[in-house]
LUMLUM-427698 format. One record per residue (C-alpha): residue number from 1; residue in one letter; chain; x, y, z. Coordinates in Angstrom, 3 decimals. Layout:
N
<rec roti="NUM" kevo="A" mivo="A" xx="X" yy="Y" zz="Z"/>
...
This chain:
143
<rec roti="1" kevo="X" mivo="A" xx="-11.899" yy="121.358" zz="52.722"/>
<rec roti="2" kevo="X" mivo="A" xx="-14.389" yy="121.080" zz="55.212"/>
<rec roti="3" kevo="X" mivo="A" xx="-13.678" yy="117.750" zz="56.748"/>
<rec roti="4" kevo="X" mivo="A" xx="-9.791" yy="118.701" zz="57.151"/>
<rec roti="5" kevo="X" mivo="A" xx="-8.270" yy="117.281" zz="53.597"/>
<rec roti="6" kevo="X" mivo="A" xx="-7.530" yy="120.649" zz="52.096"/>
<rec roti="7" kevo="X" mivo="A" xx="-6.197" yy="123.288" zz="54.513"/>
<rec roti="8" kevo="X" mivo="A" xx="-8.286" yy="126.780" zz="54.759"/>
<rec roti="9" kevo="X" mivo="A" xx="-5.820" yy="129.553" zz="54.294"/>
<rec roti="10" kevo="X" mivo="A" xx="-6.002" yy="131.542" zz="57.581"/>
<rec roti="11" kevo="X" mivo="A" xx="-9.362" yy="128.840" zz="58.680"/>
<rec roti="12" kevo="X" mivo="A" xx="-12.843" yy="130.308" zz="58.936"/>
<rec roti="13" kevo="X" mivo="A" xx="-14.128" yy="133.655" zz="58.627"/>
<rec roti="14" kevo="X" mivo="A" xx="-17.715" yy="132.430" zz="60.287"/>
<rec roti="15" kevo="X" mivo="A" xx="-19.687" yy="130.075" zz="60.946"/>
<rec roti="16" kevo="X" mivo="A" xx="-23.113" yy="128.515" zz="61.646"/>
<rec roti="17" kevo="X" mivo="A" xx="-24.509" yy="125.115" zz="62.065"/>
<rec roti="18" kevo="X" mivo="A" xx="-25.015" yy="124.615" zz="58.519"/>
<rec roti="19" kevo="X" mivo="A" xx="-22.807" yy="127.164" zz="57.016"/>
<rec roti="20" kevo="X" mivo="A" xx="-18.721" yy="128.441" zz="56.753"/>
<rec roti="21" kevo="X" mivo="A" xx="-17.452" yy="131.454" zz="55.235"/>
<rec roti="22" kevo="X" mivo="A" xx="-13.874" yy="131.402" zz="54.744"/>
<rec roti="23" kevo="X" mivo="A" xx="-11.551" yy="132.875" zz="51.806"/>
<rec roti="24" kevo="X" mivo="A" xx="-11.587" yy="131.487" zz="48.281"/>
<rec roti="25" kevo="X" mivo="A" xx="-9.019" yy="129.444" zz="47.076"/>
<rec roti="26" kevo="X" mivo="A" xx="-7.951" yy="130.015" zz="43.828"/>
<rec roti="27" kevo="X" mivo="A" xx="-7.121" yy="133.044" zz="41.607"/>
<rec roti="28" kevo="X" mivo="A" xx="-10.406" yy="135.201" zz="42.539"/>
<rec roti="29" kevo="X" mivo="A" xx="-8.057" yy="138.127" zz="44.188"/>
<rec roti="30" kevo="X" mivo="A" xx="-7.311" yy="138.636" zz="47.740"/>
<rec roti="31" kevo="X" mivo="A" xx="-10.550" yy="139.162" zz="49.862"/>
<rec roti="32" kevo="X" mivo="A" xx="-12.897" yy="137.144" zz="47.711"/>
<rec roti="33" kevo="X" mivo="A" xx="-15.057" yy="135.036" zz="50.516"/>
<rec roti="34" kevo="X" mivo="A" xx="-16.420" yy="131.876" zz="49.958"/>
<rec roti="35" kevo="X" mivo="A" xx="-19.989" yy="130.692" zz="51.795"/>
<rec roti="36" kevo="X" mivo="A" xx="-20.233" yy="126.830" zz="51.452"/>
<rec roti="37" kevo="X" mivo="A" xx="-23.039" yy="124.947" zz="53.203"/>
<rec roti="38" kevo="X" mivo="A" xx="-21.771" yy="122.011" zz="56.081"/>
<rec roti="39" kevo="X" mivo="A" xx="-24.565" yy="119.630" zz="54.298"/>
<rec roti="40" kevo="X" mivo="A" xx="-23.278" yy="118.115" zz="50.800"/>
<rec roti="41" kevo="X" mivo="A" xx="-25.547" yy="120.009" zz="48.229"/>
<rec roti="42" kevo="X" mivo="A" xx="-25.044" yy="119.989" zz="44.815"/>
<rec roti="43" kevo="X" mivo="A" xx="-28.130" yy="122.133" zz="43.706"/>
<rec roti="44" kevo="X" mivo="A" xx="-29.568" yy="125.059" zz="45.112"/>
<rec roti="45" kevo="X" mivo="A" xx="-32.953" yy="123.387" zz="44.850"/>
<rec roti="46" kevo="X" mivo="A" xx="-32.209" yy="121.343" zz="47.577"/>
<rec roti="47" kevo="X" mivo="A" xx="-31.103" yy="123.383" zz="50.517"/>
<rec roti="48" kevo="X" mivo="A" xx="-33.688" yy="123.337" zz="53.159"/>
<rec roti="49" kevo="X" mivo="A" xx="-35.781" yy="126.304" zz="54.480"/>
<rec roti="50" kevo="X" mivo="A" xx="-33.386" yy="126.940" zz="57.070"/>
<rec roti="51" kevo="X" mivo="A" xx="-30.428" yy="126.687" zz="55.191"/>
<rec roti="52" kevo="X" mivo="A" xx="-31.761" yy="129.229" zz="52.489"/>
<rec roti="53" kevo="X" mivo="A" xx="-32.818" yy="131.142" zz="55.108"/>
<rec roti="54" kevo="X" mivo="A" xx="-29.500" yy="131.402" zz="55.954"/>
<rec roti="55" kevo="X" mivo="A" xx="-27.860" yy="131.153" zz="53.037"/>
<rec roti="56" kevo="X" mivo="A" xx="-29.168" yy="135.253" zz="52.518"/>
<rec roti="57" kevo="X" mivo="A" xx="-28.054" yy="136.632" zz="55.503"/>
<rec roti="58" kevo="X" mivo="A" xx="-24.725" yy="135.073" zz="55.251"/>
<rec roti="59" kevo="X" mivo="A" xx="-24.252" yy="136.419" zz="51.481"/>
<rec roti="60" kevo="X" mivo="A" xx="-25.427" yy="140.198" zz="52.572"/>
<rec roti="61" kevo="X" mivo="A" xx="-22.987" yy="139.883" zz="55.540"/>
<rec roti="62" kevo="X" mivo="A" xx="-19.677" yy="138.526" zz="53.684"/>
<rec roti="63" kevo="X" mivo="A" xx="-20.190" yy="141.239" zz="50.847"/>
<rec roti="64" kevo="X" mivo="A" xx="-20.898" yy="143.881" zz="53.868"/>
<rec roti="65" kevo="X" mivo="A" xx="-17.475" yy="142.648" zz="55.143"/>
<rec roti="66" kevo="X" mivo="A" xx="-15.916" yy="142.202" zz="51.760"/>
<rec roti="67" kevo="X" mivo="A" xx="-16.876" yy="145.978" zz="51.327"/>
<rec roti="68" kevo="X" mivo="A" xx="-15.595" yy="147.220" zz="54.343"/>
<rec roti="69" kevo="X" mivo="A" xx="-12.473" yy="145.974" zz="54.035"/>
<rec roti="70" kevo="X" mivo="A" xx="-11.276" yy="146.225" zz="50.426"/>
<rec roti="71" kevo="X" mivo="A" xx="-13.618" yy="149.571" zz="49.279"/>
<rec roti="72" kevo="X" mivo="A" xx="-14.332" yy="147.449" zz="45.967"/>
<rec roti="73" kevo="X" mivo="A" xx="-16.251" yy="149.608" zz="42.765"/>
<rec roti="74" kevo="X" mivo="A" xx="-18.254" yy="146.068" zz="42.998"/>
<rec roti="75" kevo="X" mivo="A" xx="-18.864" yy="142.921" zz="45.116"/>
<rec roti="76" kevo="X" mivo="A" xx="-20.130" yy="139.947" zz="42.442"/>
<rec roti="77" kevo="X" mivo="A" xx="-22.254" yy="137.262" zz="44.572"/>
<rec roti="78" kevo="X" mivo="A" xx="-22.448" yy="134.024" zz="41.677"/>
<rec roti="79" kevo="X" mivo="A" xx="-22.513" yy="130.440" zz="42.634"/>
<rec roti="80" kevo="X" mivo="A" xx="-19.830" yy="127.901" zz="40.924"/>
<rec roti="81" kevo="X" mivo="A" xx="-20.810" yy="124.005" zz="41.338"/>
<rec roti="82" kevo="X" mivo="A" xx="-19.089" yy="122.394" zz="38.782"/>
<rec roti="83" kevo="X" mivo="A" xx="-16.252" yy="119.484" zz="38.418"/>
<rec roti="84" kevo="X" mivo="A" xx="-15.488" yy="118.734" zz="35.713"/>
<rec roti="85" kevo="X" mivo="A" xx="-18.727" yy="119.560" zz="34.114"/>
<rec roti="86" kevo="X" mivo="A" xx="-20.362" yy="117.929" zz="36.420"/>
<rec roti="87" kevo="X" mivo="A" xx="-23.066" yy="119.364" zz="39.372"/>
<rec roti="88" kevo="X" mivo="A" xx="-20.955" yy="119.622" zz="42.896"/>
<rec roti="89" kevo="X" mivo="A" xx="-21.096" yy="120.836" zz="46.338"/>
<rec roti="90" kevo="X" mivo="A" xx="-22.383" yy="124.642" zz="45.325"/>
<rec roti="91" kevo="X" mivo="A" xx="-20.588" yy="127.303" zz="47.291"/>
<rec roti="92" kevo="X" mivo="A" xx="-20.968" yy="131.105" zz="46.862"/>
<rec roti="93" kevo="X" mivo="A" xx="-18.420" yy="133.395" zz="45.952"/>
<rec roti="94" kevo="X" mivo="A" xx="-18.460" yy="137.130" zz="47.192"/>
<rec roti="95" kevo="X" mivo="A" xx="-16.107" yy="138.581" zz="45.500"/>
<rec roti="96" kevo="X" mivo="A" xx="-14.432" yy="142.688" zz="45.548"/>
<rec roti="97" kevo="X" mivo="A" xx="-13.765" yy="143.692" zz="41.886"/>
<rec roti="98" kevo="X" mivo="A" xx="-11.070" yy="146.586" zz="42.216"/>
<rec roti="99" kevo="X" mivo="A" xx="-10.787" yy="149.406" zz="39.636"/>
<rec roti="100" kevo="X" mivo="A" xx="-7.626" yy="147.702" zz="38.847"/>
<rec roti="101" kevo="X" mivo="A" xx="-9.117" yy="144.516" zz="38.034"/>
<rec roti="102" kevo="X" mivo="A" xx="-11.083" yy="146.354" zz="35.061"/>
<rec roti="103" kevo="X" mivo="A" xx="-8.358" yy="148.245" zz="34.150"/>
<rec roti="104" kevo="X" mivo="A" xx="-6.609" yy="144.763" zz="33.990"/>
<rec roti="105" kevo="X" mivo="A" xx="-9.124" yy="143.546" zz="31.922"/>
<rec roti="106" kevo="X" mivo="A" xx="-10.723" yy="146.431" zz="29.854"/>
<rec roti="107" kevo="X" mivo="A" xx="-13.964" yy="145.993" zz="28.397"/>
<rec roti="108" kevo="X" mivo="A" xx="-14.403" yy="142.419" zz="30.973"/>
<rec roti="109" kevo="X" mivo="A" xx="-17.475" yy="142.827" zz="33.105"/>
<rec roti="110" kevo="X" mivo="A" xx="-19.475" yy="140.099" zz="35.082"/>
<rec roti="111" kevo="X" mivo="A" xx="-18.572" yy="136.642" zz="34.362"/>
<rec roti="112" kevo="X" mivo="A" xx="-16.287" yy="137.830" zz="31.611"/>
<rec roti="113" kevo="X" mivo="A" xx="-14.257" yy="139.943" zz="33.826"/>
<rec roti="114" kevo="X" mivo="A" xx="-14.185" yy="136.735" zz="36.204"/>
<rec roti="115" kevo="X" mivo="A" xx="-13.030" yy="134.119" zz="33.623"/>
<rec roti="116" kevo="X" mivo="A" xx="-10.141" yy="136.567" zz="32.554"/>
<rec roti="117" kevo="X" mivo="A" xx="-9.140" yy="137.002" zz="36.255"/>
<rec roti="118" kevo="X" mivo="A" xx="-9.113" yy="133.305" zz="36.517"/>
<rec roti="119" kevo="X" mivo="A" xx="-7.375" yy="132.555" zz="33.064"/>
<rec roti="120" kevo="X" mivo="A" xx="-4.567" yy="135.032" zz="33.881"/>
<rec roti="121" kevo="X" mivo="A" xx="-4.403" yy="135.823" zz="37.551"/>
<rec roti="122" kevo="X" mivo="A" xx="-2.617" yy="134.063" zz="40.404"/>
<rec roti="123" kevo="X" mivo="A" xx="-3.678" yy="132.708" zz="43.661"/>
<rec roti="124" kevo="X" mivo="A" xx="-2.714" yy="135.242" zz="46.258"/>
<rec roti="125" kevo="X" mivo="A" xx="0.034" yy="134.667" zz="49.002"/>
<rec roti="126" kevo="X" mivo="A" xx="-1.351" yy="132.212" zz="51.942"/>
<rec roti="127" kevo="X" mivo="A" xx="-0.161" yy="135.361" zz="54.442"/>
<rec roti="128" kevo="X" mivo="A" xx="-1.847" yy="137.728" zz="52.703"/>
<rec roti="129" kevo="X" mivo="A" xx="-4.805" yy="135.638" zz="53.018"/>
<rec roti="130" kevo="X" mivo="A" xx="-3.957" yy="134.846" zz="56.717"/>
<rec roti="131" kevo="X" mivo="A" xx="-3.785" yy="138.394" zz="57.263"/>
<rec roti="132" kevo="X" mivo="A" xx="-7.135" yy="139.078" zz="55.873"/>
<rec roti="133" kevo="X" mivo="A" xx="-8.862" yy="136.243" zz="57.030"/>
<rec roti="134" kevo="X" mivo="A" xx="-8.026" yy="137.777" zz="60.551"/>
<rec roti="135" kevo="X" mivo="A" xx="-9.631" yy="140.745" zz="59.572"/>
<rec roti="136" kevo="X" mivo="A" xx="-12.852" yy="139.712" zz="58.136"/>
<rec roti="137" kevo="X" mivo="A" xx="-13.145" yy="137.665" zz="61.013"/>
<rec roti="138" kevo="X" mivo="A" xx="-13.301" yy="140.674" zz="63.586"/>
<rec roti="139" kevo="X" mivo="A" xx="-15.757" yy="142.577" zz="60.719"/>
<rec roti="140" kevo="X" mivo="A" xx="-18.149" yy="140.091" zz="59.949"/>
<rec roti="141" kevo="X" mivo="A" xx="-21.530" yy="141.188" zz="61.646"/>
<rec roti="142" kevo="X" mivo="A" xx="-22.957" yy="139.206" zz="64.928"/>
<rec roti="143" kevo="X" mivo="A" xx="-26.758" yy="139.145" zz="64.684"/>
């Protein structure tokens, strides 16, 4: 994605020299951001002080911007780096859980409520995304 062979729905939402935010792809609901270091980095372990450094700041501010802009009950920050079962290039995801996601999924919390939305939901339209993309971009803080 980042060197140009997938396309980003509606491109970045931020970025720094060793960091984008942009939406998730995938089934994760509409607003769910996705903070992936430039560097290839397949464990956490191995980002470097700045990169860490900056790796907090940028989660606080996409689930600050995720908040303001969906009103979730929730924003989950996990990591997912796996292919396959394999390690691969980690990436965050900071995503709004909606009332009607639990309702959706009743008695699904955490990584439960995840894997259900995952197993059973669908990828949301590439305009909506556009749409919100545009958004977050004018809401995510400047520091």
């Amino acid at each position: 994605m980042l060197e140009g062979g997938t396309p980003i729905p509606g491109g970045t939402v931020h970025e720094t020299e060793r960091w984008v935010v942009m939406h998730v792809l995938g089934r994760f609901g509409l607003g769910t951001l996705a903070v992936v270091p430039r560097r290839h980095v397949v464990h956490a372990a191995d980002l470097d002080d700045v990169e860490s450094g900056e790796w907090g700041v940028l989660l606080r501010d996409a689930a600050a911007t995720v908040s303001s802009l969906t009103d979730p009950v929730q924003v989950y920050v996990c990591q997912w780096s796996h292919t396959d079962g394999r390690p691969a290039h980690i990436h965050s995801i900071v995503q709004p859980i909606q009332l009607a996601d639990m309702r959706r999924h009743p008695g699904a919390l955490g990584p439960m409520l995840q894997s259900a939305m995952l197993g059973t939901g669908t990828a949301p339209d590439p305009r909506d995304v556009e749409t919100f993309t545009a958004r977050a971009r004018d809401a995510f803080p400047r520091h």
